[in-house]
C-alpha positions as CSV (number, residue, x, y, z in Angstrom):
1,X,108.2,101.8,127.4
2,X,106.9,98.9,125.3
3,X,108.8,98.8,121.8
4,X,105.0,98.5,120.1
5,X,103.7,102.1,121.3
6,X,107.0,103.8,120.3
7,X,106.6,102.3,116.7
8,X,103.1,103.2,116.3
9,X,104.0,106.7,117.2
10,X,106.7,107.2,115.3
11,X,104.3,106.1,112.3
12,X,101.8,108.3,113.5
13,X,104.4,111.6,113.4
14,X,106.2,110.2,110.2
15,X,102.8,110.1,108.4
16,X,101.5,113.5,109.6
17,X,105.0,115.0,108.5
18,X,104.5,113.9,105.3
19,X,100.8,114.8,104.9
20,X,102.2,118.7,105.7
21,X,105.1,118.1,103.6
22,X,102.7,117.0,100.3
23,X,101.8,120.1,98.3
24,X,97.8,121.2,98.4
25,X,97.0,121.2,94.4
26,X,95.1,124.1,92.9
27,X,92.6,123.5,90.5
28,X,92.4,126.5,87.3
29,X,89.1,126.2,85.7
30,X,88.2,128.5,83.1
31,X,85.2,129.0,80.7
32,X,86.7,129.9,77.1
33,X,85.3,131.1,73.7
34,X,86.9,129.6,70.8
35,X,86.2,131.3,67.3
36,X,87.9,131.9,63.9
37,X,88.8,135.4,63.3
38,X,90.7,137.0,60.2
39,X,93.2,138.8,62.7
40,X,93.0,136.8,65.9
41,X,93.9,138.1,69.6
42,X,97.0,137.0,71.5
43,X,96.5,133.6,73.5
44,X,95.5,134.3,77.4
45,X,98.1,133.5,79.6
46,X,97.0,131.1,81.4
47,X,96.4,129.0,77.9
48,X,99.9,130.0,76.4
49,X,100.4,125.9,76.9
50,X,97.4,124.6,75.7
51,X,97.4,126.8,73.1
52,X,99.0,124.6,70.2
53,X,96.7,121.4,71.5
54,X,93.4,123.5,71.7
55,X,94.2,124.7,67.9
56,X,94.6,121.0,67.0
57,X,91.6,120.2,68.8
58,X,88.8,121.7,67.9
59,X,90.7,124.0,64.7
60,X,90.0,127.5,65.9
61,X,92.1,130.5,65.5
62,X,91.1,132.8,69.1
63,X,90.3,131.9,72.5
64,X,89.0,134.2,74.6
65,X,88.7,134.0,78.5
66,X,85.2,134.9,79.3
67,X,85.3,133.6,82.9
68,X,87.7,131.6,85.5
69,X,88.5,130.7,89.0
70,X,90.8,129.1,91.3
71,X,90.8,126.8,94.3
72,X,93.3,125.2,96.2
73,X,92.2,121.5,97.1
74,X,93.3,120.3,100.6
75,X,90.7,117.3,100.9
76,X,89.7,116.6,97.5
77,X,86.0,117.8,98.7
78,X,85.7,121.6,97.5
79,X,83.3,123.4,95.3
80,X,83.9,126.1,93.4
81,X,82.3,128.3,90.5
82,X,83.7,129.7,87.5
83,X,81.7,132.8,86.4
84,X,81.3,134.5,82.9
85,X,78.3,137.1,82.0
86,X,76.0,134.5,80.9
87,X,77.7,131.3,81.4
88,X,78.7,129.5,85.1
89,X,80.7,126.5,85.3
90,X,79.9,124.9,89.0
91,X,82.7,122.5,89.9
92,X,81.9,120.0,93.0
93,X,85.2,117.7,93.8
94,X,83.9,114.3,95.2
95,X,87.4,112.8,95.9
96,X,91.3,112.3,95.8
97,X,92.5,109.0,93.8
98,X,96.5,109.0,92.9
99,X,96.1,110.3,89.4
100,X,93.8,113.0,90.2
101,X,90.1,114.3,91.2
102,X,86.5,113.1,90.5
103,X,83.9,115.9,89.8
104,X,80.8,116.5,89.2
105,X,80.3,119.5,86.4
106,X,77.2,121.7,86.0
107,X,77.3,124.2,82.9
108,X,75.1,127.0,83.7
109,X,73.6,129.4,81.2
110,X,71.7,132.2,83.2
111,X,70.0,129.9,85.7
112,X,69.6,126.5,83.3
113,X,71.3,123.6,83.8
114,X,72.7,122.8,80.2
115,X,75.3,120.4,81.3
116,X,75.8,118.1,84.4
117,X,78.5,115.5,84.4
118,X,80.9,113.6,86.1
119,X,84.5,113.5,84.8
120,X,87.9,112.6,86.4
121,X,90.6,115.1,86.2
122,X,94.1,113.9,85.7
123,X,97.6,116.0,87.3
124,X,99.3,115.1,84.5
125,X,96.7,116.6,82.1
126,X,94.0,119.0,81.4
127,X,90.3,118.0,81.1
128,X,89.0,120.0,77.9
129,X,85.0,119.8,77.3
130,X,83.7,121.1,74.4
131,X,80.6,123.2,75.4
132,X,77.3,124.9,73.2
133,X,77.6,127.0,70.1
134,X,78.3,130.4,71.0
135,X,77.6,133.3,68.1
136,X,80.6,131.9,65.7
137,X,82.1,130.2,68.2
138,X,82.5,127.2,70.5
139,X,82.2,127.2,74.5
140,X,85.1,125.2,75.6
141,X,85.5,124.7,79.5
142,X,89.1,124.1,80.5
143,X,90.6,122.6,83.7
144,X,94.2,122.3,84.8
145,X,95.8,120.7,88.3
146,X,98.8,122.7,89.5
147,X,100.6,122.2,92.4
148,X,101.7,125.3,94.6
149,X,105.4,124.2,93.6
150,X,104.1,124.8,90.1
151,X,102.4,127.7,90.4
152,X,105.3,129.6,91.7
153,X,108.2,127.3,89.5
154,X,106.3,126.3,86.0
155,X,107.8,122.8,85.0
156,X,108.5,122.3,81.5
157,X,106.9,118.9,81.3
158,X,104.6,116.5,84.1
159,X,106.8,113.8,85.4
160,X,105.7,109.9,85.3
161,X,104.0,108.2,88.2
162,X,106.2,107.1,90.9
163,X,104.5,103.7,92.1
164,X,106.6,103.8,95.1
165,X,105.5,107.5,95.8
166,X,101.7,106.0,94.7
167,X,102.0,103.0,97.2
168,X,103.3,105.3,99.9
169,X,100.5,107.9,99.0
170,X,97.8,105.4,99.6
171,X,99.3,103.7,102.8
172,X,99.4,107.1,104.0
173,X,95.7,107.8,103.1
174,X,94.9,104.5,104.7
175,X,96.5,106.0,107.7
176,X,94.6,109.0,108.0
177,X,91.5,107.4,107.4
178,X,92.0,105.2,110.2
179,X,92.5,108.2,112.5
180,X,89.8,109.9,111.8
């Protein structure tokens, strides 16, 4: 056997290993009203580290969870809708880059378009959009990219970019997109 067609599959196997190895990413998006109150409501969980940020942010007291979702992104493609009673927050991912996801955001009110935007989302940070006024309150839309590994093992803070694991991560895409 020639030296070449072992090597190229040995690539091929190496770079499939590693593209089951790499952790699918799931994508929290939640629709959130944020008020002043005289006694305000505990924090929702899944804000508890946002909390202190959102508070510096746009200097309200309460946030309240009106609607959320989850979905777990294998090829950077998915759409997905985050519902409330009156508001829905339609999230279409147009693509993978090494520090995150493109999308294209459509705030919904009833059946009215109020909002459309595109907007990258980092995996080091959340994307926080301030929405329409709401009674007292503000319409914030919140998303978050966790990783299985974090979903199940919260780390206490997002590590730097490895531009070795970056380089790697785009040979490997360049790999798979040749195969394809």
């Amino acid at each position: 056997m020639q030296p070449r067609p072992l090597l190229l599959a040995g690539l091929l196997i190496f770079a499939i290993s590693i593209a089951s190895v790499n952790a699918a990413h799931v994508v929290w998006s939640g629709l959130v009203i944020a008020e002043n109150v005289p006694q305000p409501a505990a924090i929702p969980p899944e804000l508890t580290k946002l909390e202190q940020t959102l508070k510096d942010l746009f200097g309200y007291n309460q946030f309240e969870l009106i609607g959320q979702s989850s979905k777990t992104l294998k090829t950077g493609q998915e759409d997905w809708l985050a519902n409330s009673k009156y508001f829905g927050l339609h999230v279409d991912a147009r693509g993978e880059s090494d520090a995150g996801y493109t999308l294209n955001l459509k705030l919904y009110k009833e059946k009215d378009i109020l909002l459309e935007t595109d907007a990258n989302l980092s995996r080091s940070s959340p994307l926080v959009i301030k929405g329409p006024q709401v009674g007292s309150g503000q319409l914030l839309l919140v998303l978050v990219v966790k990783d299985d590994e974090q979903a199940v093992h919260p780390r206490r803070h997002a590590e730097p970019a490895n531009p070795i694991r970056s380089g790697f991560n785009r040979l490997r895409r360049a790999i798979r997109n040749t195969f394809r």
